[in-house]
PDB file with one MODEL, atoms N, CA, C and O in Angstrom:
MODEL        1
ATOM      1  N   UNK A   1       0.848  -1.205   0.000  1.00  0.00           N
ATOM      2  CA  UNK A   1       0.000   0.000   0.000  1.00  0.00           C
ATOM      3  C   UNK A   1       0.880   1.251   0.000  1.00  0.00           C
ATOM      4  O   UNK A   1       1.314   1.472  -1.131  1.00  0.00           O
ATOM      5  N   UNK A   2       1.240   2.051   0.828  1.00  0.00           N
ATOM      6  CA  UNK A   2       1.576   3.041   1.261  1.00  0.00           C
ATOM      7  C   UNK A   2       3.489   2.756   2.266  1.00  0.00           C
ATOM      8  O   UNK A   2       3.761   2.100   3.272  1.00  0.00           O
ATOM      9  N   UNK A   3       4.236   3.485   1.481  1.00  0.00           N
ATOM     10  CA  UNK A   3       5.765   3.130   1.892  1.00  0.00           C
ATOM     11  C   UNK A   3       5.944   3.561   3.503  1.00  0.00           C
ATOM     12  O   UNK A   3       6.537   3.012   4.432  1.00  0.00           O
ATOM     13  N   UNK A   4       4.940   5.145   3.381  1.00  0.00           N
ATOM     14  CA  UNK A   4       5.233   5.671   4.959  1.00  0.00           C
ATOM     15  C   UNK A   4       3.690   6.320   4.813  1.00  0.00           C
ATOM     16  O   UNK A   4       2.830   6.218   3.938  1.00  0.00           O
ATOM     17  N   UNK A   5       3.735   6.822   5.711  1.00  0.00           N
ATOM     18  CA  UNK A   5       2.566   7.369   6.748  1.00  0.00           C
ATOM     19  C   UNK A   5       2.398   8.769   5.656  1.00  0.00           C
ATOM     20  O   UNK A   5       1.474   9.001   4.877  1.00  0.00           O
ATOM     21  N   UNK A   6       3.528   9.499   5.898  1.00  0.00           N
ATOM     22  CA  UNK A   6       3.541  10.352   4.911  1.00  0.00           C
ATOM     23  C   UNK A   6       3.484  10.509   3.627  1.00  0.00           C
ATOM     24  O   UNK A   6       3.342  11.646   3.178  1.00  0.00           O
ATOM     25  N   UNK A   7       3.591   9.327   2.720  1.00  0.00           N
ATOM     26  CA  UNK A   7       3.285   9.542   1.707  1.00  0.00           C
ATOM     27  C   UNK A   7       1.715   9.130   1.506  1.00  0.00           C
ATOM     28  O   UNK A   7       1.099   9.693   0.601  1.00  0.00           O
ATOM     29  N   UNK A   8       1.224   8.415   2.109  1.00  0.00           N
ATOM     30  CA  UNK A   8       0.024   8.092   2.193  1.00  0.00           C
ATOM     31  C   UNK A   8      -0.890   9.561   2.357  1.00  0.00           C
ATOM     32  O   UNK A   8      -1.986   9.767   1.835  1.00  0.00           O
ATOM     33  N   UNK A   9      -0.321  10.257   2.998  1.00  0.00           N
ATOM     34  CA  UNK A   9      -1.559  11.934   3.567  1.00  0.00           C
ATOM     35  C   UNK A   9      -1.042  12.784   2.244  1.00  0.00           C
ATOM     36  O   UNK A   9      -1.626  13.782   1.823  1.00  0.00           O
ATOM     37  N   UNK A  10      -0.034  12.307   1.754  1.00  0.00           N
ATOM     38  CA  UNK A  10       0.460  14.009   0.389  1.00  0.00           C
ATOM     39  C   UNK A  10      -0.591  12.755  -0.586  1.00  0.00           C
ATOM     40  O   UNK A  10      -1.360  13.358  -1.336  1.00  0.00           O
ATOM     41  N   UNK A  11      -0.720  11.299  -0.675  1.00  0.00           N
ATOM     42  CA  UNK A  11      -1.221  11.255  -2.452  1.00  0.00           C
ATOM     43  C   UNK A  11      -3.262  11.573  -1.549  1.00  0.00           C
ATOM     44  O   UNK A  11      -4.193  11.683  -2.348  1.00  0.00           O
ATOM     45  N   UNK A  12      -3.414  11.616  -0.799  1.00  0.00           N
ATOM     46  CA  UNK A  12      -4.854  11.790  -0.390  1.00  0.00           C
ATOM     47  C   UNK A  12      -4.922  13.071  -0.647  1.00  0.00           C
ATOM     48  O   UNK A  12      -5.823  13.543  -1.339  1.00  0.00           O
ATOM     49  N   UNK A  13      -3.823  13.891  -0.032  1.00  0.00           N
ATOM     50  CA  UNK A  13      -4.387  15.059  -0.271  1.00  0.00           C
ATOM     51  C   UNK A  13      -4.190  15.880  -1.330  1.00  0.00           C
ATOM     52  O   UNK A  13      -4.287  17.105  -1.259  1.00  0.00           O
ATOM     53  N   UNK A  14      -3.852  15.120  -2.551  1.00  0.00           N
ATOM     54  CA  UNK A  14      -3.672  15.879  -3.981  1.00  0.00           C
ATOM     55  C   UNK A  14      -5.199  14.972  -4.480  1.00  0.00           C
ATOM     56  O   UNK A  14      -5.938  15.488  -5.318  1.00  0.00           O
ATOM     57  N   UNK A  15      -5.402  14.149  -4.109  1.00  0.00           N
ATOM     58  CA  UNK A  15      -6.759  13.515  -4.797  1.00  0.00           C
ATOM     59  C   UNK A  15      -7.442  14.411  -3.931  1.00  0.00           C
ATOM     60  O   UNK A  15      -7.648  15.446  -4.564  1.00  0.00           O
ATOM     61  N   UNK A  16      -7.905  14.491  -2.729  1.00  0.00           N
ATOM     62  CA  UNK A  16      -8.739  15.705  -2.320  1.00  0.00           C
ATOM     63  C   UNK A  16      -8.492  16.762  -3.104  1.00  0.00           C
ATOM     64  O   UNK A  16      -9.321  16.922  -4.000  1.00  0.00           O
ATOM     65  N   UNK A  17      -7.249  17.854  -3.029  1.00  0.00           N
ATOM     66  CA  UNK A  17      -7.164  18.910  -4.049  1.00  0.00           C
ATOM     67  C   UNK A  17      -8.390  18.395  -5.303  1.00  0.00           C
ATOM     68  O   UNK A  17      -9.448  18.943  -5.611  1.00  0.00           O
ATOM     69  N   UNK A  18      -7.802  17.240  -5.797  1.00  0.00           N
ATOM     70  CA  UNK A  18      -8.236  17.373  -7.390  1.00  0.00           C
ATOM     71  C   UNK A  18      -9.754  16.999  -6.924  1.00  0.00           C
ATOM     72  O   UNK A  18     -10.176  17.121  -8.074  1.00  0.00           O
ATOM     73  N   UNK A  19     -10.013  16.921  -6.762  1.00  0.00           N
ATOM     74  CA  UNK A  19     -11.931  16.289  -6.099  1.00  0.00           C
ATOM     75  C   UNK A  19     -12.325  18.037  -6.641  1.00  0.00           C
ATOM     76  O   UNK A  19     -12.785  18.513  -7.679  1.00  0.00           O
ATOM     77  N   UNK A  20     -11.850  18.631  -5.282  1.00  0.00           N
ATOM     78  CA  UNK A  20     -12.429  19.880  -4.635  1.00  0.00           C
ATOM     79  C   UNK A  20     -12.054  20.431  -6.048  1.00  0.00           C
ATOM     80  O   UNK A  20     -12.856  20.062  -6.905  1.00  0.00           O
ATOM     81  N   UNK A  21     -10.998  21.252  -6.527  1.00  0.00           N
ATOM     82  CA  UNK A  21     -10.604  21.815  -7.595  1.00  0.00           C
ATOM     83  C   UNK A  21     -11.790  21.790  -8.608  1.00  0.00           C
ATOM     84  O   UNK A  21     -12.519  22.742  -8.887  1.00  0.00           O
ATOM     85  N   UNK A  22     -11.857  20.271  -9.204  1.00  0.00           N
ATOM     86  CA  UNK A  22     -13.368  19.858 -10.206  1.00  0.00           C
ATOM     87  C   UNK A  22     -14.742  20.506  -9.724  1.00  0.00           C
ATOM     88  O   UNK A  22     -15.518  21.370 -10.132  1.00  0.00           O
ATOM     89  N   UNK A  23     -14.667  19.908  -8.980  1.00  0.00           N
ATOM     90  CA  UNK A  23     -16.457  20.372  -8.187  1.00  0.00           C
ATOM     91  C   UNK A  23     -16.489  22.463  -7.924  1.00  0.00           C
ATOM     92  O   UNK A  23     -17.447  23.213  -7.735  1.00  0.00           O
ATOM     93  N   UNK A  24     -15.227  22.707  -8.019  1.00  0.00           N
ATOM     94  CA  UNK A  24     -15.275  24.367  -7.827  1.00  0.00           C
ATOM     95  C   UNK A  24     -15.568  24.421  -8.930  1.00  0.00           C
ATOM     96  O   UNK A  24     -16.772  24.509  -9.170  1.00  0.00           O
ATOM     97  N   UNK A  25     -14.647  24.393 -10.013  1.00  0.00           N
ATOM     98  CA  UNK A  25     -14.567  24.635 -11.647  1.00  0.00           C
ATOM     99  C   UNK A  25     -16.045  24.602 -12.325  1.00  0.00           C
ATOM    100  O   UNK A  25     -16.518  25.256 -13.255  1.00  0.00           O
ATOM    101  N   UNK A  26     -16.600  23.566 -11.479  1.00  0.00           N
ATOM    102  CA  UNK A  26     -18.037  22.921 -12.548  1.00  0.00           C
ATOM    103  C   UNK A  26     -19.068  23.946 -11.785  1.00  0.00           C
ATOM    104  O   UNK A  26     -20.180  24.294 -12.184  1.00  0.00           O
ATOM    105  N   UNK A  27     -18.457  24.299 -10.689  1.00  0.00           N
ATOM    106  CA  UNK A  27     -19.593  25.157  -9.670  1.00  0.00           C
ATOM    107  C   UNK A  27     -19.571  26.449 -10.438  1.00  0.00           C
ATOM    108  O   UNK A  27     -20.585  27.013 -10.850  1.00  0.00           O
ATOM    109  N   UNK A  28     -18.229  26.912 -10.613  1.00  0.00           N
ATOM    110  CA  UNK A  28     -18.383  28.366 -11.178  1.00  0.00           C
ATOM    111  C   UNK A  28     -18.865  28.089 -12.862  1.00  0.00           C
ATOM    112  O   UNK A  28     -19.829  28.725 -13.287  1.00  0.00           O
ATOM    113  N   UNK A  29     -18.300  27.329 -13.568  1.00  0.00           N
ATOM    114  CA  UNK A  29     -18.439  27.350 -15.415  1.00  0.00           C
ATOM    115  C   UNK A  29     -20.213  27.345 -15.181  1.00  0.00           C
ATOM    116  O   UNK A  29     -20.680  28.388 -15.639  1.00  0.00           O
ATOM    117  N   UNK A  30     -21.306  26.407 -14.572  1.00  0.00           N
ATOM    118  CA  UNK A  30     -22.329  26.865 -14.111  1.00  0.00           C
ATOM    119  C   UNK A  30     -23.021  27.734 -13.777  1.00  0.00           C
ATOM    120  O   UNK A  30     -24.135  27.876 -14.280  1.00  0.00           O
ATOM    121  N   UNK A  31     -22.471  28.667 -12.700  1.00  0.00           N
ATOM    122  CA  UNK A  31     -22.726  29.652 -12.609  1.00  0.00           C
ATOM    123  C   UNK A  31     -22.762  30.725 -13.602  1.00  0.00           C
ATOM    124  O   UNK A  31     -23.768  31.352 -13.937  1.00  0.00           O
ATOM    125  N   UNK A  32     -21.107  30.938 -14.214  1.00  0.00           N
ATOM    126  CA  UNK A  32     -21.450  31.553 -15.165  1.00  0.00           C
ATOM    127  C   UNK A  32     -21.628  31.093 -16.903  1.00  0.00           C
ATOM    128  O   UNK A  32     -21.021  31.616 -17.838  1.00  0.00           O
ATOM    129  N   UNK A  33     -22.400  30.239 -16.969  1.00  0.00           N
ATOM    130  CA  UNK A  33     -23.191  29.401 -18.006  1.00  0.00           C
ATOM    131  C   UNK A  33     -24.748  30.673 -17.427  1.00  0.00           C
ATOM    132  O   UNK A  33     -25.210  31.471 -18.242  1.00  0.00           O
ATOM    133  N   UNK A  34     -25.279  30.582 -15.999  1.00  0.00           N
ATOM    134  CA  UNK A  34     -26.317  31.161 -15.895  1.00  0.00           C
ATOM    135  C   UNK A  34     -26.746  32.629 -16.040  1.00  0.00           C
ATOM    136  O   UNK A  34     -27.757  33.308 -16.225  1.00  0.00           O
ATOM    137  N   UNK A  35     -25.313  32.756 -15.838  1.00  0.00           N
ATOM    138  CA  UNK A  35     -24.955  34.688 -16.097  1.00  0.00           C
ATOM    139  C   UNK A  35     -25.366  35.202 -17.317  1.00  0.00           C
ATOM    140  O   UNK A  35     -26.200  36.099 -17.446  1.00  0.00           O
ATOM    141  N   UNK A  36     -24.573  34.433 -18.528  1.00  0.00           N
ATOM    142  CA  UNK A  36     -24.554  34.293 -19.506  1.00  0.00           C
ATOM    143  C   UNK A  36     -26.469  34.284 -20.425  1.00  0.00           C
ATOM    144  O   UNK A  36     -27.007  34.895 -21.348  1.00  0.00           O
ATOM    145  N   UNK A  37     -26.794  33.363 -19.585  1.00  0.00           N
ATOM    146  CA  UNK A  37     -28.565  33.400 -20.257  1.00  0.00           C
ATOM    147  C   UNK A  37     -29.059  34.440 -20.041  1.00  0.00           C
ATOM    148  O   UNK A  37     -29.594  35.106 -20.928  1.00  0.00           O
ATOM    149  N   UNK A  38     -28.957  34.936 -18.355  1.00  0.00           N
ATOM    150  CA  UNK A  38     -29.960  35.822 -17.585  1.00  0.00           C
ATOM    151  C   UNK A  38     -29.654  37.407 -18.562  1.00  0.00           C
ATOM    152  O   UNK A  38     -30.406  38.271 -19.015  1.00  0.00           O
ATOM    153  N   UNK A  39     -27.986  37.176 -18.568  1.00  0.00           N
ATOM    154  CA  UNK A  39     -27.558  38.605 -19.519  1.00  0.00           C
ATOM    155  C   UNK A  39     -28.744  38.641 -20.891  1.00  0.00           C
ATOM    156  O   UNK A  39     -28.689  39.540 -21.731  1.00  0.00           O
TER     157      UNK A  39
ENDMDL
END
């Protein structure tokens, strides 16, 4: 699995980053997808 303790929390927390990162991106291109109509 995992060599140390520590490498185990840096690859979680670049897959968290990349989770969160996506779900912002799609939150805002959405948002302003809605800007875009209402304009």
């Amino acid at each position: 699995m995992c060599s140390s303790i520590e490498n185990c929390l840096l690859s979680q927390q670049s897959i968290f980053n990349d989770y969160y990162n996506t779900k912002i991106s799609i939150f805002f291109t959405k948002k302003g997808l809605m800007k875009r109509i209402l304009m």
